[in-house]
MARFIVEX-215798 format. One line per field, with one value per residue (C-alpha): residue number from 1; x, y, z. Coordinates in steps of 0.1 Angstrom, whole numbers, plus 2048, in hexadecimal, padded with zeros to 3 digits. Layout:
num: c(NUM, ...)
px: c(X, ...)
py: c(Y, ...)
pz: c(Z, ...)
***
This chain:
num: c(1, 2, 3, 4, 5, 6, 7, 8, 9, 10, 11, 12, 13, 14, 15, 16, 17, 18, 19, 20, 21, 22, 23, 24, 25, 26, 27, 28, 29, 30, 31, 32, 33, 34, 35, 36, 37, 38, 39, 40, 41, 42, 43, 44, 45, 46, 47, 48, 49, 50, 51, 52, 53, 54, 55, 56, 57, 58, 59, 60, 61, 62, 63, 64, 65, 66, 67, 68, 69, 70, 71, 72, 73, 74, 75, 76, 77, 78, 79, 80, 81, 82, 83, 84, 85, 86, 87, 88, 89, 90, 91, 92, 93, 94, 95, 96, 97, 98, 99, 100, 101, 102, 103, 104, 105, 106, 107, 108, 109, 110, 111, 112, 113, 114, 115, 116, 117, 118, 119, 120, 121, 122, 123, 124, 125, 126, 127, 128, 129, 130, 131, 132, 133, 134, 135, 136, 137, 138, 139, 140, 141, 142, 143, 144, 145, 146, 147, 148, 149, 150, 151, 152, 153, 154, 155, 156, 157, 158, 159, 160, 161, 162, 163, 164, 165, 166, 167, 168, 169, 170, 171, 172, 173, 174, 175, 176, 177, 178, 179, 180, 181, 182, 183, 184, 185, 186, 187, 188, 189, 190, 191, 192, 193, 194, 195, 196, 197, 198, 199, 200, 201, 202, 203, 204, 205, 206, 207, 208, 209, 210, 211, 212, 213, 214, 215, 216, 217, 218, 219, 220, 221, 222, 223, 224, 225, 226, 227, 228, 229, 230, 231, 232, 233, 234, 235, 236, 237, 238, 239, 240, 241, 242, 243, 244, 245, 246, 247, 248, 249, 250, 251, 252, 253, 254, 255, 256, 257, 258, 259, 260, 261, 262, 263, 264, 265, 266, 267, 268, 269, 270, 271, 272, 273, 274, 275, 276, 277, 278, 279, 280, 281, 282, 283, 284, 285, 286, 287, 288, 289, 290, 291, 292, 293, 294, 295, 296, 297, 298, 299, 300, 301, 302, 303)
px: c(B6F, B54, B31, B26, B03, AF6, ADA, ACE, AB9, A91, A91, AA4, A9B, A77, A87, A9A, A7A, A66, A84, A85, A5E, A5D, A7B, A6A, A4C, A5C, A6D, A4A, A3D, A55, A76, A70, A79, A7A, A9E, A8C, A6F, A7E, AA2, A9F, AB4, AB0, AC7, AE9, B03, B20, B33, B34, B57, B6C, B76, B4F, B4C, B68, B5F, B3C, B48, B5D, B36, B2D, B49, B40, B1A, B22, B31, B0F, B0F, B2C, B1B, AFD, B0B, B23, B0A, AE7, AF8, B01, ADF, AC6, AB4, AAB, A92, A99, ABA, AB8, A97, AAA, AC6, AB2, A9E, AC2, ACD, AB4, AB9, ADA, AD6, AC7, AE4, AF8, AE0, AE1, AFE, B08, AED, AF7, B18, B10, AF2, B08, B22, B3D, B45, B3C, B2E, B52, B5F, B41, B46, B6D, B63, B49, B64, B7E, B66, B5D, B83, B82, B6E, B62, B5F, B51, B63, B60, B59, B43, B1C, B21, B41, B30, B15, B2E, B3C, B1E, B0E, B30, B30, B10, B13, B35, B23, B0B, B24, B39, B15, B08, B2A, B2D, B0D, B10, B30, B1B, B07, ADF, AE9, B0C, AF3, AD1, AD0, AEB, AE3, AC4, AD0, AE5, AC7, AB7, AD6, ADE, ABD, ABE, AE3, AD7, ABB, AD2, AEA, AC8, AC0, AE3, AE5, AC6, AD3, AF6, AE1, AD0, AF3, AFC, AE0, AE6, B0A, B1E, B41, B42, B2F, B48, B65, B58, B50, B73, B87, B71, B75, B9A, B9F, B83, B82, B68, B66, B71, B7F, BA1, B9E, BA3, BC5, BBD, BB3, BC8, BC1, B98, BA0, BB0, B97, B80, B92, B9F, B7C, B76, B5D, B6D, B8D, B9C, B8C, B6A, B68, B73, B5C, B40, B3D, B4F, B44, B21, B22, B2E, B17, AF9, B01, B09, B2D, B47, B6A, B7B, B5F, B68, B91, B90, BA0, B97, B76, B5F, B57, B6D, B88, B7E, B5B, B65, B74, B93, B8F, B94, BB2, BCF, BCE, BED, BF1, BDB, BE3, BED, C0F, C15, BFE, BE8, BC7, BA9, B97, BB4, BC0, BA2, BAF, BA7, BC1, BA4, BB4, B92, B7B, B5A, B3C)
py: c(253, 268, 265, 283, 286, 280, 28E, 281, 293, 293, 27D, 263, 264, 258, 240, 22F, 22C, 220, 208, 1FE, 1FC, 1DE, 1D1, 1D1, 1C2, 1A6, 19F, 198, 185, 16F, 16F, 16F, 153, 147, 13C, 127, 11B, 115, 105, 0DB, 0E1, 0BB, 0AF, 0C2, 0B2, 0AE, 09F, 0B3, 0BE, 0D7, 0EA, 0F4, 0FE, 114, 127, 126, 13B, 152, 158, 15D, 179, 18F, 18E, 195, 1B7, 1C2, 1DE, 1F1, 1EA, 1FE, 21A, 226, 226, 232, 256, 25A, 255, 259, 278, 25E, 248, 230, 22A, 22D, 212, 1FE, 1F8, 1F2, 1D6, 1C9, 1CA, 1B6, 19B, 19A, 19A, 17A, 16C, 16B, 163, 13F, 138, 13C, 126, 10A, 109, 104, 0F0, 0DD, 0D8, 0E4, 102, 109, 124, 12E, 12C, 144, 15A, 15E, 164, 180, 190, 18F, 19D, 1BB, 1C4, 1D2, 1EF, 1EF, 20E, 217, 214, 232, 256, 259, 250, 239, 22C, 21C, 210, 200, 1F2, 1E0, 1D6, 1C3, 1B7, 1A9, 193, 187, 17B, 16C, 155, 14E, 13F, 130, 11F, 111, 107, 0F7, 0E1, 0D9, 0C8, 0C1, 09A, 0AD, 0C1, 0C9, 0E6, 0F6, 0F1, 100, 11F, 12A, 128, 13F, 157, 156, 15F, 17B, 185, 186, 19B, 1B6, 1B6, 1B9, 1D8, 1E7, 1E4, 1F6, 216, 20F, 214, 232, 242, 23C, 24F, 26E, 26A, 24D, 25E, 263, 242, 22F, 23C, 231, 20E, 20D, 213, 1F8, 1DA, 1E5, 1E4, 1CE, 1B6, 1AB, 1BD, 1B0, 18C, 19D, 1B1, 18A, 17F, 15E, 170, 161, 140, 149, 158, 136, 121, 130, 130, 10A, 100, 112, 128, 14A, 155, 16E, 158, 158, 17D, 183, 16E, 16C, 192, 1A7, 19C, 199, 1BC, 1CC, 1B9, 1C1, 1E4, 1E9, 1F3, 1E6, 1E2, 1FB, 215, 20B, 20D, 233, 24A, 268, 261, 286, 29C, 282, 298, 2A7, 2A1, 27B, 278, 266, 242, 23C, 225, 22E, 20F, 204, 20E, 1F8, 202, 1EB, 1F2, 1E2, 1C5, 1C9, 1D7, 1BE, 1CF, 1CD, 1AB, 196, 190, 1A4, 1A6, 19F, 19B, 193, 17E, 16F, 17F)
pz: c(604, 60F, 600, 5EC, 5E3, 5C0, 5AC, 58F, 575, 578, 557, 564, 587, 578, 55F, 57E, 596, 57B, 575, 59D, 59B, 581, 593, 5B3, 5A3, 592, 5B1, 5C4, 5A9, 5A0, 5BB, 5DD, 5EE, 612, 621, 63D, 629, 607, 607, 610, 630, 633, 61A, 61E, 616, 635, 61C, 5FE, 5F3, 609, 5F2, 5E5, 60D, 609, 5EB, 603, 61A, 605, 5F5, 617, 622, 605, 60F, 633, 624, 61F, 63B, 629, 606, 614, 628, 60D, 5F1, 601, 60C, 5E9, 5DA, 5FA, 5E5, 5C7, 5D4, 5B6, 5BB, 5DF, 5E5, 5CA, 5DB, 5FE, 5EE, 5E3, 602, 611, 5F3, 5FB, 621, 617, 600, 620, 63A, 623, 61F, 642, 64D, 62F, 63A, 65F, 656, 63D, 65E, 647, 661, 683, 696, 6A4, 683, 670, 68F, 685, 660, 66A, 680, 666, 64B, 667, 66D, 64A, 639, 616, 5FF, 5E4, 5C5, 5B3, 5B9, 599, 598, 57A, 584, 5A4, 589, 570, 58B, 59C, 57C, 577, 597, 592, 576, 586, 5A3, 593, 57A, 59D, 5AD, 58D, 586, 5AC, 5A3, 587, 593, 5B3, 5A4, 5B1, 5C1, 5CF, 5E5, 5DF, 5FB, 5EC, 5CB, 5D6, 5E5, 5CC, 5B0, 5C6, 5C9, 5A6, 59A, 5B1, 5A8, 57F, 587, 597, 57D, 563, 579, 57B, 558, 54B, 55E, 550, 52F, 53A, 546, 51F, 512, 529, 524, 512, 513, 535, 53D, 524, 533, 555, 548, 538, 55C, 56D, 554, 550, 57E, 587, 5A5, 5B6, 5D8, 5FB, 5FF, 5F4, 61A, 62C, 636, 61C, 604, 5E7, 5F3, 5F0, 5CB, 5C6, 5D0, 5B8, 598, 59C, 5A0, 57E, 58E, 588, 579, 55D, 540, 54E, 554, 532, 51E, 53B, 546, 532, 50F, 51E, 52B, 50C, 4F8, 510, 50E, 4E6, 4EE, 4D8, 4E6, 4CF, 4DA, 4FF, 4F9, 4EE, 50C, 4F6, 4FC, 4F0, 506, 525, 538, 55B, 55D, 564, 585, 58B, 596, 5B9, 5B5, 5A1, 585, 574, 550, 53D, 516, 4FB, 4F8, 51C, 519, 533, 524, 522, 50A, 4F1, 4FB, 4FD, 525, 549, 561, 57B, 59F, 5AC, 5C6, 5C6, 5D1)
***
């Protein structure tokens, strides 16, 4: 779709620099880190388990979408230097995410340079867009995003193991420290979209926990063998979102599932814009709606 600018008010324009600025600062204090100087490169494992190196470099496709990530969103929000320096310092954290775990996975000799040539060229034949017309749509949506891809690293994580491999199980400390930050960030403006205006905020929170998935590993040819991967190692699947990031979210936000199922939300009608894909009807009476039945119909990848 094509961007169209955004504008927020003065008020919250200051609210979300001060916001980036203790973001930013926190970040230089406490979580920079060094991908040459700070991983033990030494003491990869070539013979960890396949399938970890799989779900690997299913991480690393997603993180090589980081040039469509960026030049959808900045043309939206270029006139708000919070949002807008935000999601550059982002971008470089994530720039990193996939700089590592392409070089653990040749490091690792788990893939070769041919092969992580092939996976960049796939990821390139296929364009990602944004998922929502709306301001706070594209906000629900990342700060969900974020705290799924942090469960999907700190779960790999945890099943890895430190003696499975310590440069891996290095790495992805680092990346899910980052990852938890951003969805901290993302979420405080969630909270400040609520206060401005919680009907129309709600209802966009409502459409992206009812049609979420996690963006781009469903645009490769193996994509359901990918999706796969992750949920039989336990790292991600419709359980985990449910208990792991949308109880969180609603719980982090002081939104109670019956506030969150109302359609007839106040004041909601056409100031909301219409989601960007048409979702399947979701109510209770077909069985489908994860806010009234305690499941998601996620159809989702890793990130």
């Amino acid at each position: 779709m094509a961007p169209t600018p955004y504008y927020d008010s003065p008020a919250l324009q200051a609210r979300i620099f001060a916001l980036y600025r203790d973001f930013f600062d926190m970040a230089e204090r406490r979580r920079r880190w060094s991908v040459t100087r700070d991983i033990p490169w030494d003491q990869c494992n070539p013979n960890v388990n396949p399938a970890i190196a799989d779900v690997v470099e299913s991480f690393c496709a997603v993180e090589l979408y980081l040039p469509d990530y960026l030049s959808k969103s900045l043309p939206t929000i270029r006139a708000i230097r919070g949002r807008s320096w935000f999601m550059a310092n982002w971008g470089y954290e994530e720039s990193k995410h996939s700089l590592v775990l392409g070089d653990w996975l040749l490091r690792s000799g788990m893939r070769s340079e041919e092969q992580m040539a092939d996976l960049e060229e796939e990821v390139f034949e296929h364009e990602w867009n944004l998922p929502s017309d709306s301001i706070r749509g594209v906000i629900c949506y990342s700060m969900t995003q974020e705290l799924a891809t942090w469960l999907h690293y700190r779960n790999l994580r945890n099943l890895l193991g430190k003696e499975g491999d310590p440069a891996l199980h290095k790495l992805l400390g680092y990346i899910s420290t980052d990852e938890r930050a951003h969805y901290d960030f993302f979420g405080k403006v969630v909270k400040m979209h609520l206060e401005e205006d919680r009907p129309g905020t709600l209802e966009q929170l409502r459409r992206v926990l009812n049609g979420f998935d996690m963006p781009a590993i469903s645009k490769l040819a193996d994509s359901r063998r990918r999706i796969a991967a992750v949920a039989e190692l336990h790292i991600f699947d419709e359980g985990i979102f449910y208990t792991d990031v949308m109880t969180p979210i609603l719980a982090d936000l002081g939104v109670s599932r019956a506030e969150l199922r109302r359609r007839n939300l106040v004041q909601v009608s056409q100031s909301v814009p219409a989601p960007e894909k048409t979702q399947p009807d979701r109510s209770p009476a077909n069985s489908a709606d994860p806010l009234a039945q305690g499941t998601t119909p996620l159809t989702g990848n890793p990130s």
